[in-house]
N, CA, C and O atoms as a GROMACS GRO file, in nm:
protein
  480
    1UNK      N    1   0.390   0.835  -4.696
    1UNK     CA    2   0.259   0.887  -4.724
    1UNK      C    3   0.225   0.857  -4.869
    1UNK      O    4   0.312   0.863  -4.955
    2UNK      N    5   0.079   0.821  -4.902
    2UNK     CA    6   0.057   0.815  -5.010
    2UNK      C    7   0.008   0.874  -5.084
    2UNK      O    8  -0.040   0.972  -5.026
    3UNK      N    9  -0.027   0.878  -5.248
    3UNK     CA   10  -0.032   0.973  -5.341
    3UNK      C   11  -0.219   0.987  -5.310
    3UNK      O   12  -0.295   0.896  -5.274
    4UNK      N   13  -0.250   1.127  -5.338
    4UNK     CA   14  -0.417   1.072  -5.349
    4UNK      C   15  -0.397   1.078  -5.519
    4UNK      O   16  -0.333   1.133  -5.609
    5UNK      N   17  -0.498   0.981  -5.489
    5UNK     CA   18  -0.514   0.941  -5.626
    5UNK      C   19  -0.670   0.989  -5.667
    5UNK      O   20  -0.741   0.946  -5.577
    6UNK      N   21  -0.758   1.064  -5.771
    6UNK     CA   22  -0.891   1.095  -5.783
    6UNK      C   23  -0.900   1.044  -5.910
    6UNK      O   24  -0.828   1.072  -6.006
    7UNK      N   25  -1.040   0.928  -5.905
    7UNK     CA   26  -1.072   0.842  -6.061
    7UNK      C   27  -1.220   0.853  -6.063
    7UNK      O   28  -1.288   0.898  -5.971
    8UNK      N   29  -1.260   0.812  -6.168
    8UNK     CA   30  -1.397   0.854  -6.174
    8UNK      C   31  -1.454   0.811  -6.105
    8UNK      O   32  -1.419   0.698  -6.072
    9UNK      N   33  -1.610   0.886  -6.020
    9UNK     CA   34  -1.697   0.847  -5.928
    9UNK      C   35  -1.852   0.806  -6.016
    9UNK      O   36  -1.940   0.865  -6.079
   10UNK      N   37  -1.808   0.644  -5.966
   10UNK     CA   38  -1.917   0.668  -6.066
   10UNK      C   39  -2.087   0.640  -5.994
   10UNK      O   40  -2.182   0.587  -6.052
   11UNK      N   41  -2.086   0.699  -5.843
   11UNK     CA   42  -2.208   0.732  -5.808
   11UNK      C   43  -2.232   0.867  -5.856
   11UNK      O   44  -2.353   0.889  -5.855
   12UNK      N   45  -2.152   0.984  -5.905
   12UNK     CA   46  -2.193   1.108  -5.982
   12UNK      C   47  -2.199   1.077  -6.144
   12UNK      O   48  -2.282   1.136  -6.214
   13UNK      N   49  -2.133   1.009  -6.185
   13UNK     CA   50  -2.066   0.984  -6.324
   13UNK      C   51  -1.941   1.065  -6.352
   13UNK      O   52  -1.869   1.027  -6.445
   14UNK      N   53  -1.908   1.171  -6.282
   14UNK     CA   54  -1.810   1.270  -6.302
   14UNK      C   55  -1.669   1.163  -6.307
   14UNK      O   56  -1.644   1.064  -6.238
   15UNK      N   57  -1.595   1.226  -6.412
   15UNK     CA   58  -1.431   1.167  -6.458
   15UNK      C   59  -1.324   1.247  -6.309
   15UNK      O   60  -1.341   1.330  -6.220
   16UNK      N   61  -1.234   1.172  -6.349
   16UNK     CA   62  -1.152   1.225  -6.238
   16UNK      C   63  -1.075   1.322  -6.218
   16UNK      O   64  -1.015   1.361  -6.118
   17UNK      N   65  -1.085   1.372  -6.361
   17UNK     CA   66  -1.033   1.565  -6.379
   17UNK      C   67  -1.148   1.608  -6.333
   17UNK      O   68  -1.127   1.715  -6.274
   18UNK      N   69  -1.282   1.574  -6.329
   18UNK     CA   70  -1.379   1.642  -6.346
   18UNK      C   71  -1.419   1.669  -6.139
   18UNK      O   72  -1.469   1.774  -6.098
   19UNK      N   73  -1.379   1.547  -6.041
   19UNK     CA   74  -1.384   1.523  -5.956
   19UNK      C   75  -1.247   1.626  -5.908
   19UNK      O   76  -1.259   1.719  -5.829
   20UNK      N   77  -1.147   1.594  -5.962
   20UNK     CA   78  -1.030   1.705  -5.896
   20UNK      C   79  -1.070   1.841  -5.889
   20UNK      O   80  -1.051   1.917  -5.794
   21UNK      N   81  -1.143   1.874  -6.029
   21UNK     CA   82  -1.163   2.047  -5.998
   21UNK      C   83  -1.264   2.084  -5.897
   21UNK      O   84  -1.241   2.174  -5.817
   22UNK      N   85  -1.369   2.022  -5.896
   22UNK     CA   86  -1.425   2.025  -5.761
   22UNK      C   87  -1.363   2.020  -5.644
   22UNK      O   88  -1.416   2.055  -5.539
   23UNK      N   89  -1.254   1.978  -5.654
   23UNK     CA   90  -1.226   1.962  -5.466
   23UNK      C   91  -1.147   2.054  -5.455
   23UNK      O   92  -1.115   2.087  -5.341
   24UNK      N   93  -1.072   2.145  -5.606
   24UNK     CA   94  -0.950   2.228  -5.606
   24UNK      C   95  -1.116   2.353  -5.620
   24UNK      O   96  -1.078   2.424  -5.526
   25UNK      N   97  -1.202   2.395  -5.647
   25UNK     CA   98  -1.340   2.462  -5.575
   25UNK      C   99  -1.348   2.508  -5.479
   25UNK      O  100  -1.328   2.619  -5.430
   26UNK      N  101  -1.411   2.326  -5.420
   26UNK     CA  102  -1.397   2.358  -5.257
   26UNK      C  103  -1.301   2.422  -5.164
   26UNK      O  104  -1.319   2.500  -5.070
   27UNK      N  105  -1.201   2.370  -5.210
   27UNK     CA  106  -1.064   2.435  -5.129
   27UNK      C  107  -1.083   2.597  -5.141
   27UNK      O  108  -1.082   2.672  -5.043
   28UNK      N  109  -1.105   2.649  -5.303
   28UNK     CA  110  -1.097   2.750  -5.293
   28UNK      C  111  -1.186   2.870  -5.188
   28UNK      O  112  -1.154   2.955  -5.105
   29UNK      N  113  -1.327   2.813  -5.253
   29UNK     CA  114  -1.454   2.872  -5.192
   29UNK      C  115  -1.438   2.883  -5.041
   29UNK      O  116  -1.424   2.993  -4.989
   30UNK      N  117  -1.439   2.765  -4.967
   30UNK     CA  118  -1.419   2.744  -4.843
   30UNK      C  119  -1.328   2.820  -4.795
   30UNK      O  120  -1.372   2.865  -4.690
   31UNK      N  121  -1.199   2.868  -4.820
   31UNK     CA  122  -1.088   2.886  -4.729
   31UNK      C  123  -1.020   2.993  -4.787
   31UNK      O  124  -0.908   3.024  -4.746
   32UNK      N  125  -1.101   3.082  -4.922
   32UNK     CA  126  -1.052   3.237  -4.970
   32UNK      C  127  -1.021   3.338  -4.838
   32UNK      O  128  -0.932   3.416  -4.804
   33UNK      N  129  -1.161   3.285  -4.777
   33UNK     CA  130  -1.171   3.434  -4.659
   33UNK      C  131  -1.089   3.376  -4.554
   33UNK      O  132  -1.073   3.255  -4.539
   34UNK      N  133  -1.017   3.500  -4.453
   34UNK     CA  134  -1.021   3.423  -4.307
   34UNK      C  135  -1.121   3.357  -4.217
   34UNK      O  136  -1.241   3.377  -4.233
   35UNK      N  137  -1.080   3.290  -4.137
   35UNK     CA  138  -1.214   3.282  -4.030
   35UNK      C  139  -1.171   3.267  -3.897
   35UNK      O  140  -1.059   3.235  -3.858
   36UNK      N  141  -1.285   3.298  -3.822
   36UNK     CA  142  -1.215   3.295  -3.629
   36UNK      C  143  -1.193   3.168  -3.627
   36UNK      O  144  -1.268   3.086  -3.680
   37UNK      N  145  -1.088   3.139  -3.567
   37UNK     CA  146  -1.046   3.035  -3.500
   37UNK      C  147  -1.065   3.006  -3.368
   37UNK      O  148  -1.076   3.119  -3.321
   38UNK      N  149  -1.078   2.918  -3.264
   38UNK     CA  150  -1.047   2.915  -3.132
   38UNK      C  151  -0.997   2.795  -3.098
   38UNK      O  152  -1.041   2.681  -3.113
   39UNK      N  153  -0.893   2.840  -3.048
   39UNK     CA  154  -0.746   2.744  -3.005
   39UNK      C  155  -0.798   2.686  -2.892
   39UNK      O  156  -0.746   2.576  -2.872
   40UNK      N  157  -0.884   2.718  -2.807
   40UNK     CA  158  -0.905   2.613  -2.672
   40UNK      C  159  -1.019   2.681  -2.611
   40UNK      O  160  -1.037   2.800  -2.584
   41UNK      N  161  -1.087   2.584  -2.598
   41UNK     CA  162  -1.233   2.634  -2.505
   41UNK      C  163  -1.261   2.508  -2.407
   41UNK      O  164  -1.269   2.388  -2.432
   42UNK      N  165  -1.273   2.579  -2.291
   42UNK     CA  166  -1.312   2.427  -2.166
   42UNK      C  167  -1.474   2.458  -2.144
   42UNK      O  168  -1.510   2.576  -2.152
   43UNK      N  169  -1.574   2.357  -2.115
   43UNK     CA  170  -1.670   2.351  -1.989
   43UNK      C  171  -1.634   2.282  -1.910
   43UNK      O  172  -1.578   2.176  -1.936
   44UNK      N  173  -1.655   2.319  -1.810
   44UNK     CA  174  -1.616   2.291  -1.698
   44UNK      C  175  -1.782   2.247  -1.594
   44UNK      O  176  -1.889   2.297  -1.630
   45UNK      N  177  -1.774   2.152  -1.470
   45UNK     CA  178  -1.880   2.139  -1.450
   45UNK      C  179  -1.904   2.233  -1.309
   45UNK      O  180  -1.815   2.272  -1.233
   46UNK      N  181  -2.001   2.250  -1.300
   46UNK     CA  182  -2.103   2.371  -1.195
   46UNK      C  183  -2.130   2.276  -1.063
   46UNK      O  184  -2.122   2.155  -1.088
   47UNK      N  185  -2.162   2.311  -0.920
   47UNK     CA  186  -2.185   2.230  -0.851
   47UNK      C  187  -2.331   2.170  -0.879
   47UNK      O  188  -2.402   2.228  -0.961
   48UNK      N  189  -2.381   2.046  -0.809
   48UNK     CA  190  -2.570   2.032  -0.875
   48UNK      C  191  -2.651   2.165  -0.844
   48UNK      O  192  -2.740   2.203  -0.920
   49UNK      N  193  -2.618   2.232  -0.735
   49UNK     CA  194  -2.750   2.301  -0.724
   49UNK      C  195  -2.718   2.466  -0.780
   49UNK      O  196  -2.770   2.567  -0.734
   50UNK      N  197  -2.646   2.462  -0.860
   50UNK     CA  198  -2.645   2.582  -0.910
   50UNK      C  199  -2.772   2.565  -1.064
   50UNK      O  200  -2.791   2.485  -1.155
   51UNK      N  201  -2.825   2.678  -1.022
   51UNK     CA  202  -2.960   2.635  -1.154
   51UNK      C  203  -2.861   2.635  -1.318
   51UNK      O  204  -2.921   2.672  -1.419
   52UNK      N  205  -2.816   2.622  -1.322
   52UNK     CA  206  -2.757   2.606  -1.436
   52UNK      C  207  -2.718   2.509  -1.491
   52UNK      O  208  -2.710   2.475  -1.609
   53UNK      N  209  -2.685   2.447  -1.358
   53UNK     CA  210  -2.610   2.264  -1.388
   53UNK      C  211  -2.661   2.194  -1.438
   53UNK      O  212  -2.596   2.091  -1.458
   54UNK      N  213  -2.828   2.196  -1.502
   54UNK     CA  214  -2.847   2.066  -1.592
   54UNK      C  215  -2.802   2.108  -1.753
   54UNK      O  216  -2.746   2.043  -1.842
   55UNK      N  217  -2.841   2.211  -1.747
   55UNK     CA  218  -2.745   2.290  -1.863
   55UNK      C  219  -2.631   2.216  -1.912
   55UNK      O  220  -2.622   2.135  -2.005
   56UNK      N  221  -2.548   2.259  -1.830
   56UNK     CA  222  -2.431   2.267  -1.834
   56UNK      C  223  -2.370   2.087  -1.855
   56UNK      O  224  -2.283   2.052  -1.936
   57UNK      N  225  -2.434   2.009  -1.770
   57UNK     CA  226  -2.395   1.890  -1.745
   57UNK      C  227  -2.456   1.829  -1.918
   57UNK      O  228  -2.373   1.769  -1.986
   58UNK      N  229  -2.538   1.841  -1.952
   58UNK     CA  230  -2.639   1.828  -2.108
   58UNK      C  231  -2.519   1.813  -2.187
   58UNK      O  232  -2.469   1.711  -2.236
   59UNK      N  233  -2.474   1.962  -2.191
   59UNK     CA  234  -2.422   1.983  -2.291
   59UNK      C  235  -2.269   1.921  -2.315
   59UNK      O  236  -2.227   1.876  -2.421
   60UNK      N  237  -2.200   1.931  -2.194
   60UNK     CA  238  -2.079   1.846  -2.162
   60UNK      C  239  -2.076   1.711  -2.194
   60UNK      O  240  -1.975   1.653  -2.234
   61UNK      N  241  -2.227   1.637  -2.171
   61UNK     CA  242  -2.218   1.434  -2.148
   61UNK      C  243  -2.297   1.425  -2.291
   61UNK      O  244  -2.318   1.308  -2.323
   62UNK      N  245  -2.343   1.517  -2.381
   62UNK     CA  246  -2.413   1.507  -2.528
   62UNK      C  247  -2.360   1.553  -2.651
   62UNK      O  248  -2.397   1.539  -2.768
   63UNK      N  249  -2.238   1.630  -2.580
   63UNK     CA  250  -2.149   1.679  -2.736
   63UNK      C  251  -2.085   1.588  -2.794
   63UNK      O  252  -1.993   1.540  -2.728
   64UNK      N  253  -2.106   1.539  -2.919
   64UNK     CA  254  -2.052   1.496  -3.014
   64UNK      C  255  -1.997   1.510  -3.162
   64UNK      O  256  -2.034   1.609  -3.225
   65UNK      N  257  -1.929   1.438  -3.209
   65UNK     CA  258  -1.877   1.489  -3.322
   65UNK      C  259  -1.952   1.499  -3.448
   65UNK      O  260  -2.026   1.412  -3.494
   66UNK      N  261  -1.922   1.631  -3.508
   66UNK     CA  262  -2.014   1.724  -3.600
   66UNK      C  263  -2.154   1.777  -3.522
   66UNK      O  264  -2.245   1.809  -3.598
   67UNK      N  265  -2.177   1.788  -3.391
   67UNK     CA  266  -2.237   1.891  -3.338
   67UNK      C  267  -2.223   2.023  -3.430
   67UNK      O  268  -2.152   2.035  -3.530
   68UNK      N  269  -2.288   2.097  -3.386
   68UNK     CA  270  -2.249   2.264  -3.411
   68UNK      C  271  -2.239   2.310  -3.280
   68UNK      O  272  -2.296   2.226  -3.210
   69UNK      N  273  -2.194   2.403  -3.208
   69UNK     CA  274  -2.230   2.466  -3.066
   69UNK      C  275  -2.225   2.624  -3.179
   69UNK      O  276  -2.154   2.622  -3.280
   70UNK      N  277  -2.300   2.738  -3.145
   70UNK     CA  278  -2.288   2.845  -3.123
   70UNK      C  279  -2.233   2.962  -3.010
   70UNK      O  280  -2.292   2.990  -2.905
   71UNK      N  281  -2.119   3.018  -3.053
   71UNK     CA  282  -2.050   3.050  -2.912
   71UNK      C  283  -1.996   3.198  -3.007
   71UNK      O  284  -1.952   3.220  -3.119
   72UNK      N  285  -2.034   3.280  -2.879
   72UNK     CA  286  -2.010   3.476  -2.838
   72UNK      C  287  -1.879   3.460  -2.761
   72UNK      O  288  -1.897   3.352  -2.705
   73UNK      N  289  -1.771   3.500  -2.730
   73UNK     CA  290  -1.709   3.562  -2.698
   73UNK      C  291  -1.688   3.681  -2.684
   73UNK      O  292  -1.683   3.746  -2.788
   74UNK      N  293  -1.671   3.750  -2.563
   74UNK     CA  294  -1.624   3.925  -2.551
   74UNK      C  295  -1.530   3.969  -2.590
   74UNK      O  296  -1.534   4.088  -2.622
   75UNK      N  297  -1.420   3.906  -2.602
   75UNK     CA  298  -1.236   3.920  -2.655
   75UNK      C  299  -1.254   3.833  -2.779
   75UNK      O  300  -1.343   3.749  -2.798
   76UNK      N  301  -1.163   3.864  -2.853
   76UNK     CA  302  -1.159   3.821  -2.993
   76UNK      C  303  -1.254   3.852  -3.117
   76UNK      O  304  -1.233   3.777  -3.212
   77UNK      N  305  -1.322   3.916  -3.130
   77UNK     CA  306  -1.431   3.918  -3.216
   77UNK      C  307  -1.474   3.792  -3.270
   77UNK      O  308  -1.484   3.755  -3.387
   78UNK      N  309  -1.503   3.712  -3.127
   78UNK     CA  310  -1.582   3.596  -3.191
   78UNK      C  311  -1.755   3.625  -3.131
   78UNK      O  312  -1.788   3.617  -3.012
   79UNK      N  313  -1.837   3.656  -3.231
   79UNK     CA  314  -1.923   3.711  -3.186
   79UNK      C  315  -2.101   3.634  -3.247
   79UNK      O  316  -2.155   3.717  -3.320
   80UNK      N  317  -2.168   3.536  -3.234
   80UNK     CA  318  -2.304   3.431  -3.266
   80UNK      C  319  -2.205   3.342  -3.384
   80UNK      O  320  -2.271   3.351  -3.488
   81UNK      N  321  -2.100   3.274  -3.410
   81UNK     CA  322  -2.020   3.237  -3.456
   81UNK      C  323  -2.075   3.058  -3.453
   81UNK      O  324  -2.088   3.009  -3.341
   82UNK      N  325  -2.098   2.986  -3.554
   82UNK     CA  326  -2.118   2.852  -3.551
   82UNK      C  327  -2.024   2.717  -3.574
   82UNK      O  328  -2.000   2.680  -3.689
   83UNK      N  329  -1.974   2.648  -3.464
   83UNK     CA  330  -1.834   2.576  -3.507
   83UNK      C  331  -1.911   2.439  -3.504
   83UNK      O  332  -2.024   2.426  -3.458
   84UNK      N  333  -1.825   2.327  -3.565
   84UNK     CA  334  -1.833   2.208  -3.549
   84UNK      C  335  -1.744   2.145  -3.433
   84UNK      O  336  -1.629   2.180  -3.406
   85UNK      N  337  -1.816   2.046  -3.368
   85UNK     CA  338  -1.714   2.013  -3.282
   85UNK      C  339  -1.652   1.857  -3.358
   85UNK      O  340  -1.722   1.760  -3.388
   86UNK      N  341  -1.507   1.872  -3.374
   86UNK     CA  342  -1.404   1.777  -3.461
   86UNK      C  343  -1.358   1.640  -3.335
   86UNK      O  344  -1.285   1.542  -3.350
   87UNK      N  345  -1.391   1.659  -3.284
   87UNK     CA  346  -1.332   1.558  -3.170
   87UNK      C  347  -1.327   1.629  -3.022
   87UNK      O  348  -1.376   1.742  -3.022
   88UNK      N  349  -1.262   1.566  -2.857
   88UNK     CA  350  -1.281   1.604  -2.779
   88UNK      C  351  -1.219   1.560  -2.674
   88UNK      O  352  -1.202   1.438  -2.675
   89UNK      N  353  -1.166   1.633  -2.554
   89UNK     CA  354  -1.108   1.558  -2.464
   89UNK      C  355  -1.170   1.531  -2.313
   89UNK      O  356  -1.240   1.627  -2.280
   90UNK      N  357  -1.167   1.471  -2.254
   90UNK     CA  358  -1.264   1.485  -2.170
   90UNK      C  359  -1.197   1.447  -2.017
   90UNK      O  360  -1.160   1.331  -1.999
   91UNK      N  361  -1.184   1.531  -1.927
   91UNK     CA  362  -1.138   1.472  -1.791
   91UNK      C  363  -1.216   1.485  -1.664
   91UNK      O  364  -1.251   1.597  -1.628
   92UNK      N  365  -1.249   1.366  -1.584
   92UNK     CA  366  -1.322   1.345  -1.488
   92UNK      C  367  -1.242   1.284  -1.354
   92UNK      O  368  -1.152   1.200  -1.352
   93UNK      N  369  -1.313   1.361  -1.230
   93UNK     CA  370  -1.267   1.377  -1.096
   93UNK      C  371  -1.371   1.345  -1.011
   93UNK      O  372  -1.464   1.425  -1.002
   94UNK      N  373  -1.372   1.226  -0.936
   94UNK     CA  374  -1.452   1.252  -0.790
   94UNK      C  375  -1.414   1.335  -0.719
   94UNK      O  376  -1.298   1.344  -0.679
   95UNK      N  377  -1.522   1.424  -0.686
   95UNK     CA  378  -1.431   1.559  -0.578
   95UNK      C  379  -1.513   1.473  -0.453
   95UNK      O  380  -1.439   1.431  -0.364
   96UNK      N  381  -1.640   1.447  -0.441
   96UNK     CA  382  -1.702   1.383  -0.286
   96UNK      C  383  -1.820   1.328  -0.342
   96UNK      O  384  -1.848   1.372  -0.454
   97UNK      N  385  -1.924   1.216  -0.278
   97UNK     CA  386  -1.982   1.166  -0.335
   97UNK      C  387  -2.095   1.201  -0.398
   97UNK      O  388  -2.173   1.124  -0.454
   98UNK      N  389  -2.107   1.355  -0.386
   98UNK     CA  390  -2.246   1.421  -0.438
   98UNK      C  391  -2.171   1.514  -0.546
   98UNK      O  392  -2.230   1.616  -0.583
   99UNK      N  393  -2.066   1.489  -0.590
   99UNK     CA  394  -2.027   1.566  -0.694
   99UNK      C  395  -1.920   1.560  -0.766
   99UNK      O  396  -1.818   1.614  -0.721
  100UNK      N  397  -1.915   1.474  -0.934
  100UNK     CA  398  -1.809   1.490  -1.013
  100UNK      C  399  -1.753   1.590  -1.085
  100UNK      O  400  -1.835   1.637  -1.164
  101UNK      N  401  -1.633   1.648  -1.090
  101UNK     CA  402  -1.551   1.752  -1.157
  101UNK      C  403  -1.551   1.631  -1.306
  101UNK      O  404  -1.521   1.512  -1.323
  102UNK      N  405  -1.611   1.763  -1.403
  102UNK     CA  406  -1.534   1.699  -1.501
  102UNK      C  407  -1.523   1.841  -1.607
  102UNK      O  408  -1.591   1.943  -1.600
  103UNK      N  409  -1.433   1.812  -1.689
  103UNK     CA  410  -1.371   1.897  -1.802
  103UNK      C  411  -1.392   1.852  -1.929
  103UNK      O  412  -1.332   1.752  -1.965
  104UNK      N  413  -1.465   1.906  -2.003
  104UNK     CA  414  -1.489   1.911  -2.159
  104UNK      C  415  -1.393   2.016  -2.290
  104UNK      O  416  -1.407   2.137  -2.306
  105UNK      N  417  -1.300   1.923  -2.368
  105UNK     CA  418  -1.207   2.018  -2.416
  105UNK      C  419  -1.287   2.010  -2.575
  105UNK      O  420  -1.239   1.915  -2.636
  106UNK      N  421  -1.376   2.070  -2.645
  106UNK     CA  422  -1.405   2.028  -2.816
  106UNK      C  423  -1.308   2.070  -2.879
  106UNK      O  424  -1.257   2.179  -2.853
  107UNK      N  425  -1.258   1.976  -2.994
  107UNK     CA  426  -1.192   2.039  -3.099
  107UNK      C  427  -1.272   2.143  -3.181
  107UNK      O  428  -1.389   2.107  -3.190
  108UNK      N  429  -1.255   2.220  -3.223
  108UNK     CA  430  -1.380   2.341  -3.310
  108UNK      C  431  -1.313   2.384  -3.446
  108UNK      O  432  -1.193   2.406  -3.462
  109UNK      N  433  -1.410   2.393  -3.536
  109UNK     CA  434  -1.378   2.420  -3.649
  109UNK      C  435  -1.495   2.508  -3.724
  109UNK      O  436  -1.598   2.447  -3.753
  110UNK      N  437  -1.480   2.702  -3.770
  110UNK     CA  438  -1.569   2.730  -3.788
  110UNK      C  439  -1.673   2.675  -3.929
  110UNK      O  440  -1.645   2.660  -4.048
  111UNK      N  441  -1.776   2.660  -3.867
  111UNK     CA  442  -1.861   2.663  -3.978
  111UNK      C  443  -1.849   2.650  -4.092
  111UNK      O  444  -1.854   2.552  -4.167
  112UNK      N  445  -1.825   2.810  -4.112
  112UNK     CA  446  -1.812   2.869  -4.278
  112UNK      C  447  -1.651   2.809  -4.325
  112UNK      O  448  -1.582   2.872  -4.405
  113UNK      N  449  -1.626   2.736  -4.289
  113UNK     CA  450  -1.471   2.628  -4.379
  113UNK      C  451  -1.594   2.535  -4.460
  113UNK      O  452  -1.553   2.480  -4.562
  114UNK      N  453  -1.709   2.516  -4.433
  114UNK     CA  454  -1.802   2.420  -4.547
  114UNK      C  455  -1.913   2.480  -4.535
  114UNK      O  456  -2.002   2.421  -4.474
  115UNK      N  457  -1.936   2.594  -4.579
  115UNK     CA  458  -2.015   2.663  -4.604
  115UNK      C  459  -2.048   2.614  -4.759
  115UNK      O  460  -2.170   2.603  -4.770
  116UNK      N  461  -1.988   2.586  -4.868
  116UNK     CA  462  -1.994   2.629  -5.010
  116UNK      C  463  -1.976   2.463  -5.030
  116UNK      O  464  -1.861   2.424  -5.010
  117UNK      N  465  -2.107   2.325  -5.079
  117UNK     CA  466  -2.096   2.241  -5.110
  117UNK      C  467  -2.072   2.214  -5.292
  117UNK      O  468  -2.166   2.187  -5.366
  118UNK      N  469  -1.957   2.226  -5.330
  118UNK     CA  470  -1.956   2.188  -5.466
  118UNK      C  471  -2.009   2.099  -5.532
  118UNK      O  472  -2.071   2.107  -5.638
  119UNK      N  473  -1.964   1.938  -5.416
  119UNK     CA  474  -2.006   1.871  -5.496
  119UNK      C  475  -2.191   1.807  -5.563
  119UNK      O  476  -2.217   1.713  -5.638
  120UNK      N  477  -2.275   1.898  -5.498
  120UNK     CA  478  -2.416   1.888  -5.509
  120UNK      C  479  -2.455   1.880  -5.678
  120UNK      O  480  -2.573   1.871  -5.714
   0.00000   0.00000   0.00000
């Protein structure tokens, strides 16, 4: 593994002590408090004619990375909570010809970890 190395940027003009304390900032600001985490969340798909399924299907075949989703949970005190989605796994099934199973896994990361932009 290699060293990071931080030298001056010179689209800010900032020196490279000046660039380190900013990111030793960010680190701080960002990641003083706790925050909810969630270790695994699926969508899963609905049959077509449940009124929900275009919903549902939207949001599964359009999530991409650095989305936000907003997500409540009843357990955990995860409660109007805003994550990024970091990446994703995705698994798909012909169940019969009027209907694919598929599974949406997002990686999530809350919000408020970049809440506080230093380097502005």
């Amino acid at each position: 593994m290699g060293d990071l190395i931080i030298k001056n940027n010179p689209d800010s003009g900032r020196s490279g002590q000046e660039e380190c304390l900013l990111f030793a900032k960010y680190f701080v600001e960002n990641l003083k408090a706790p925050h909810k985490q969630i270790r695994q969340v699926t969508f899963k798909s609905i049959h077509p004619d449940d009124p929900r399924a275009p919903a549902v299907w939207n949001l599964m075949t359009q999530m991409d990375i650095s989305d936000k989703l907003n997500l409540s949970v009843d357990a955990g005190g995860v409660s109007n909570i805003n994550y990024y989605v970091e990446g994703s796994r995705k698994v798909v099934r012909v169940l019969n010809p009027e209907f694919d199973y598929m599974e949406v896994s997002p990686n999530l990361s809350p919000e408020a970890l970049y809440a506080t932009n230093v380097f502005e």
